[in-house]
C-alpha positions as CSV (number, residue, x, y, z in Angstrom):
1,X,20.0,19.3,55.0
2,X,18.0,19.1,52.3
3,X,17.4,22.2,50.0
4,X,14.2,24.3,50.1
5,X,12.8,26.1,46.8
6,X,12.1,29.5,47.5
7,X,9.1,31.2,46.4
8,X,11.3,33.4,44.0
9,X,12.9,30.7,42.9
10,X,9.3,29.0,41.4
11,X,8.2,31.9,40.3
12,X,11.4,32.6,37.7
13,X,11.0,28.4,36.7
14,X,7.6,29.3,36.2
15,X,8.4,32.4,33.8
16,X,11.0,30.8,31.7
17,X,8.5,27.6,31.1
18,X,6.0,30.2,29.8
19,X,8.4,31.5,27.5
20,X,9.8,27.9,26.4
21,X,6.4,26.8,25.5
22,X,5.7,30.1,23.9
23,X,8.3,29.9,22.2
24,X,7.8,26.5,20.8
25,X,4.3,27.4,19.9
26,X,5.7,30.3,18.2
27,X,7.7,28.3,16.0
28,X,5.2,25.8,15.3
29,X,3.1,28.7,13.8
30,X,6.0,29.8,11.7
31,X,6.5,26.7,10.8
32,X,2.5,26.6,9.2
33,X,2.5,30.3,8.1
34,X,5.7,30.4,6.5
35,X,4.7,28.1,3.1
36,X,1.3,30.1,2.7
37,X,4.1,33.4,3.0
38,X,6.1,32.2,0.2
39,X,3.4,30.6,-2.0
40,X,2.4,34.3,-2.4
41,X,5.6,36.2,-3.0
42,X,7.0,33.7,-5.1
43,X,4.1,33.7,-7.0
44,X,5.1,37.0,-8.0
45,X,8.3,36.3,-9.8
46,X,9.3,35.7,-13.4
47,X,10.3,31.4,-13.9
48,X,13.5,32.9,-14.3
49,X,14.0,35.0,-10.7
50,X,12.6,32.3,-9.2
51,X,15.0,29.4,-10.2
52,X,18.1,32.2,-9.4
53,X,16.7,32.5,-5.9
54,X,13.8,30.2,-4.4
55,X,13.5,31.6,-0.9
56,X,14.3,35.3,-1.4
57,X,11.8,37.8,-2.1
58,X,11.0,39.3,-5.7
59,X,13.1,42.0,-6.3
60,X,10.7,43.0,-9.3
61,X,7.1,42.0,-8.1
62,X,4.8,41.1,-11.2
63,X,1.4,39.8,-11.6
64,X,2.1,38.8,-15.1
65,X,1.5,35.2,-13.7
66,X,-1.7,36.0,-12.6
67,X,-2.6,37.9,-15.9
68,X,-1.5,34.9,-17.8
69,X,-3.7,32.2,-15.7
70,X,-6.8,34.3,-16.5
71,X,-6.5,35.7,-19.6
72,X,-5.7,32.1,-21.2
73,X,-8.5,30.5,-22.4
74,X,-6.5,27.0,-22.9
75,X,-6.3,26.2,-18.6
76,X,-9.6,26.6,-18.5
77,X,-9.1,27.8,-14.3
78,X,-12.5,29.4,-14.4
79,X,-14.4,26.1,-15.6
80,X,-12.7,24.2,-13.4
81,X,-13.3,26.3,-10.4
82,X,-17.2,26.4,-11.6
83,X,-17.1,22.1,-11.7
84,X,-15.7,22.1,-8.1
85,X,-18.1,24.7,-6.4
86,X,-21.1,23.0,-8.2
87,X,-19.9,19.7,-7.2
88,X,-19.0,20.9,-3.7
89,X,-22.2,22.9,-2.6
90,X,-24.6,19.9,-4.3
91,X,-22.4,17.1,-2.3
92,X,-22.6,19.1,1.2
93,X,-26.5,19.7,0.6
94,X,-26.7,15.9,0.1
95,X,-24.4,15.0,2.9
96,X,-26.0,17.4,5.2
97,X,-29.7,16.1,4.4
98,X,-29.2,12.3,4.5
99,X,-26.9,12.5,7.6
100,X,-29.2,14.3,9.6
101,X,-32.1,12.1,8.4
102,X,-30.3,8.5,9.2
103,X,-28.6,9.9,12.1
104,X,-32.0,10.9,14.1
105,X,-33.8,7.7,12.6
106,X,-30.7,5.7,14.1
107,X,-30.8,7.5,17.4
108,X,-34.3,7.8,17.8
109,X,-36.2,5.1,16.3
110,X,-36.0,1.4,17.7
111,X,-36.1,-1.5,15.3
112,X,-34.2,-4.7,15.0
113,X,-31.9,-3.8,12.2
114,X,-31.0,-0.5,14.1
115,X,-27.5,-1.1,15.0
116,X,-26.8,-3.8,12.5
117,X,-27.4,-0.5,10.2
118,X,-25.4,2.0,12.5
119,X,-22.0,-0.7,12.5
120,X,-22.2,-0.8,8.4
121,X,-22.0,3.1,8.4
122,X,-19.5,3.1,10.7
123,X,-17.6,0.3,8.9
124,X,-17.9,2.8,6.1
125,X,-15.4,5.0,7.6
126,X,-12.9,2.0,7.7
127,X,-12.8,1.3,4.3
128,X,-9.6,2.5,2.7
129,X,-11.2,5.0,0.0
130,X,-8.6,4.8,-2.8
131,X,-9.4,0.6,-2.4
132,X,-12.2,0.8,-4.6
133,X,-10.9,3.1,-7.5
134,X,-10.9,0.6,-9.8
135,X,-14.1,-1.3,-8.8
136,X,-16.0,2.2,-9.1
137,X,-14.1,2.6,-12.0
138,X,-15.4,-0.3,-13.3
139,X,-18.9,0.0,-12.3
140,X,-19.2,3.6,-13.4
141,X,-17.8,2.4,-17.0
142,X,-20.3,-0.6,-17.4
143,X,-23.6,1.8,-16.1
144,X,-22.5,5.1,-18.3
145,X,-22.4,7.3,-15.3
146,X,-18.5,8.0,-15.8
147,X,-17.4,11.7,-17.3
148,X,-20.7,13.6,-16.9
149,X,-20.9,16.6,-14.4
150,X,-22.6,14.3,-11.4
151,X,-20.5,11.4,-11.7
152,X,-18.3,12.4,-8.9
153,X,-21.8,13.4,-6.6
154,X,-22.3,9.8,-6.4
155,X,-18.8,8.6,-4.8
156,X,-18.5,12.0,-2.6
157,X,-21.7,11.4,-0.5
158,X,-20.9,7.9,0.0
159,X,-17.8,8.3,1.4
160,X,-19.0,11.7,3.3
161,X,-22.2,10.2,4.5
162,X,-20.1,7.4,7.4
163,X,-18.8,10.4,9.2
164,X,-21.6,12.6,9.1
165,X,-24.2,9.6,10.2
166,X,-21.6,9.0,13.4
167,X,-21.3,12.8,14.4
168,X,-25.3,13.2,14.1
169,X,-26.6,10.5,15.7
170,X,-23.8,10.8,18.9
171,X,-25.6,14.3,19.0
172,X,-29.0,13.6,18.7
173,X,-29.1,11.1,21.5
174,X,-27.7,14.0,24.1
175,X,-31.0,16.0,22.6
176,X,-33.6,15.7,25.2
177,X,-36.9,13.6,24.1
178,X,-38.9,15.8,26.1
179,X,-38.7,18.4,23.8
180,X,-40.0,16.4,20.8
181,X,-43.0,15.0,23.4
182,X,-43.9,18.2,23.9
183,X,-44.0,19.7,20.6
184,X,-46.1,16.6,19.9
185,X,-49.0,17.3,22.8
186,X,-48.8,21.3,20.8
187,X,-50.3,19.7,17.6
188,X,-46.9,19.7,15.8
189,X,-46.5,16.9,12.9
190,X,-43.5,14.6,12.9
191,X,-41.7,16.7,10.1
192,X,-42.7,20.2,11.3
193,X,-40.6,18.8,14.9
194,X,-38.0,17.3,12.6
195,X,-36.9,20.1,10.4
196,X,-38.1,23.0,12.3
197,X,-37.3,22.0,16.1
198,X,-34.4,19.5,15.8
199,X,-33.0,20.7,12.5
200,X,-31.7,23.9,14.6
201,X,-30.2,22.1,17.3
202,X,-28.2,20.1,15.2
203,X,-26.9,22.9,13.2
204,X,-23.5,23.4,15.4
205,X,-22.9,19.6,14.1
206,X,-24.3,19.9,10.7
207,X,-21.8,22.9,10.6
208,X,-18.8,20.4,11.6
209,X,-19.9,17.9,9.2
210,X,-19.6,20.5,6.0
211,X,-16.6,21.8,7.1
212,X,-15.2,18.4,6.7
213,X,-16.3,17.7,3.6
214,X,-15.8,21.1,1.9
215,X,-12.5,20.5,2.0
216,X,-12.6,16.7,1.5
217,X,-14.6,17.6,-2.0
218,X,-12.6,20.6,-3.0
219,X,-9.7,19.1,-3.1
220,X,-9.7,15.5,-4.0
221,X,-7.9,14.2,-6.3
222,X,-7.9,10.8,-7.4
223,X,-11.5,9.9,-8.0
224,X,-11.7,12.7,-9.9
225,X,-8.7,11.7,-12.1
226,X,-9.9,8.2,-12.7
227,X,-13.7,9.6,-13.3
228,X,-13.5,12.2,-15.5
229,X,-11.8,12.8,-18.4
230,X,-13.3,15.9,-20.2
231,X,-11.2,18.9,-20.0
232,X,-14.4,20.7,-19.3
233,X,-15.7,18.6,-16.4
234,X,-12.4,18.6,-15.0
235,X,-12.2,19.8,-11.4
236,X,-9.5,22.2,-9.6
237,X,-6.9,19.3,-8.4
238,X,-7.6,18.2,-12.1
239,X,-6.6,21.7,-13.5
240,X,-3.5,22.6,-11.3
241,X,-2.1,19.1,-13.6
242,X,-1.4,21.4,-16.5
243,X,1.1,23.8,-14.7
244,X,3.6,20.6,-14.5
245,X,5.4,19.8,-17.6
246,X,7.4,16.2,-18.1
247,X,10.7,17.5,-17.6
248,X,10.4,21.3,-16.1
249,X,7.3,23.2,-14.1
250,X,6.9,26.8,-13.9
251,X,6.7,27.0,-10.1
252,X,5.5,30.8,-10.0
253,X,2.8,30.4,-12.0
254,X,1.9,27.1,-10.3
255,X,1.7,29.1,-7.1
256,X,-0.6,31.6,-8.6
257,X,-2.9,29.3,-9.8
258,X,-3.2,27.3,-6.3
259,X,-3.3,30.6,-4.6
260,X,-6.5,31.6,-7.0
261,X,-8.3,28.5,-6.6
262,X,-7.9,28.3,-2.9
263,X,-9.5,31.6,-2.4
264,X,-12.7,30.4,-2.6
265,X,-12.2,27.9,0.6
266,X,-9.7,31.0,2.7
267,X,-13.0,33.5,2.2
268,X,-15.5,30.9,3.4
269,X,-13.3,30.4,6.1
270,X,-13.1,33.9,7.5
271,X,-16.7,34.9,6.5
272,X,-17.9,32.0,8.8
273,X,-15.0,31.6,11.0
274,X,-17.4,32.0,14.1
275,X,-19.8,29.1,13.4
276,X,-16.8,27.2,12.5
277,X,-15.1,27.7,15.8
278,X,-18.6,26.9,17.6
279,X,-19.3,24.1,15.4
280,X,-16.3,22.7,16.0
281,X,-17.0,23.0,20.0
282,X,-20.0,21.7,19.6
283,X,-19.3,18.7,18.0
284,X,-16.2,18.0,20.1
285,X,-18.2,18.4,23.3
286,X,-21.5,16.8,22.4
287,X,-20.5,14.5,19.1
């Protein structure tokens, strides 16, 4: 006779799968939080403390890593972080306004090159960026555009623009014609409805598009690298270089330098945390 579960019996399975996958997340947020957790405390050991015991707390906390990033002139931290937060805000301003632009003309306006234009932007996004290092390289070096303070502008919203054109015009189209139509018959011009009805409707995508690049721009590397070579054009991936020697690296000041120059991005990040969550939705649902 074949066995029957009781309702007892499902509910306790039930329970100890809730806990399981509890659990697991638990871990998996461990996992995430933990390196963020050490970065800081072991930024707060001497070189020395820190080679004698990598995972263990500082016995003696210091900031004498911190007060030595800052008060020497010679990493020039402060420069750097001014090059990438120009360079950042300028790029997502550009990204932002030519993405919103293309993407409505794209979604809105018929023509016969309309989605022989929409397949090379999205082709865009299948290009292997580091590919054309050295035929940007190259190009940049022959036009005299390399190692000023807008040469990396140039190959930022170019490779930011594929993503941004795809997530706006997917979001336009669900944006109901009438509305424009109607604005039209109440005397409003084509760029009063552009920028002061659409504009706002789009922000919960526009919102996803700069998070995304933010970060993309903040912290790349290798363009950068091959781009500039001024110390004092030099951006933060650029600057974090001179805390690795040939043969040894002082970890704990590392650390305090990374943890410095990602403040920036972690107090963006909770200031707007709620458009980020709902720009994220948005453009999940409707992108």
């Amino acid at each position: 006779m074949a066995k029957t579960s009781t309702p007892g019996t499902h509910k306790v399975k039930k329970s100890f799968l809730a806990v399981f996958m509890n659990l697991v997340l638990w871990i998996f947020s461990l996992s995430c939080i933990f390196p963020i957790v050490w970065m800081i405390y072991s930024s707060l050991k001497e070189k020395r403390a820190f080679n004698a015991d990598i995972i263990g707390l500082p016995k003696s906390p210091t900031l004498v890593n911190y007060i030595r990033i800052l008060s020497n002139p010679d990493y020039h931290l402060a420069q750097s972080m001014w090059n990438s937060l120009r360079t950042t805000v300028l790029s997502i301003i550009l990204i932002i306004a030519f993405s919103f632009i293309v993407g409505y003309i794209l979604a809105r306006v018929r023509f016969k090159l309309n989605r022989v234009l929409y397949i090379m932007f999205l082709m865009g996004m299948l290009i292997p960026i580091h590919s054309l290092l050295v035929p940007i390289y190259v190009v940049f070096r022959r036009c005299g555009i390399s190692n000023h303070w807008f040469t990396l502008l140039l190959p930022y919203v170019s490779f930011g623009l594929p993503m941004g054109i795809f997530l706006v015009e997917g979001f336009v189209k669900t944006v109901p014609v009438d509305l424009e139509e109607a604005a039209a018959i109440d005397g409003s011009s084509f760029s009063h409805t552009l920028w002061n009805i659409i504009f706002p409707i789009c922000r919960p995508i526009l919102v996803t598009v700069a998070i995304i690049q933010v970060f993309s721009c903040w912290n790349e590397f290798s363009f950068a690298l091959v781009l500039i070579k001024d110390v004092g054009l030099q951006t933060v991936p650029l600057a974090l270089t001179q805390f690795k020697g040939q043969f040894a690296s002082d970890y704990p000041k590392q650390m305090a330098a990374m943890l410095i120059t990602m403040a920036p991005i972690v107090v963006l990040y909770f200031a707007f945390s709620k458009q980020i969550i709902n720009g994220m939705v948005a453009g999940a649902v409707k992108g």
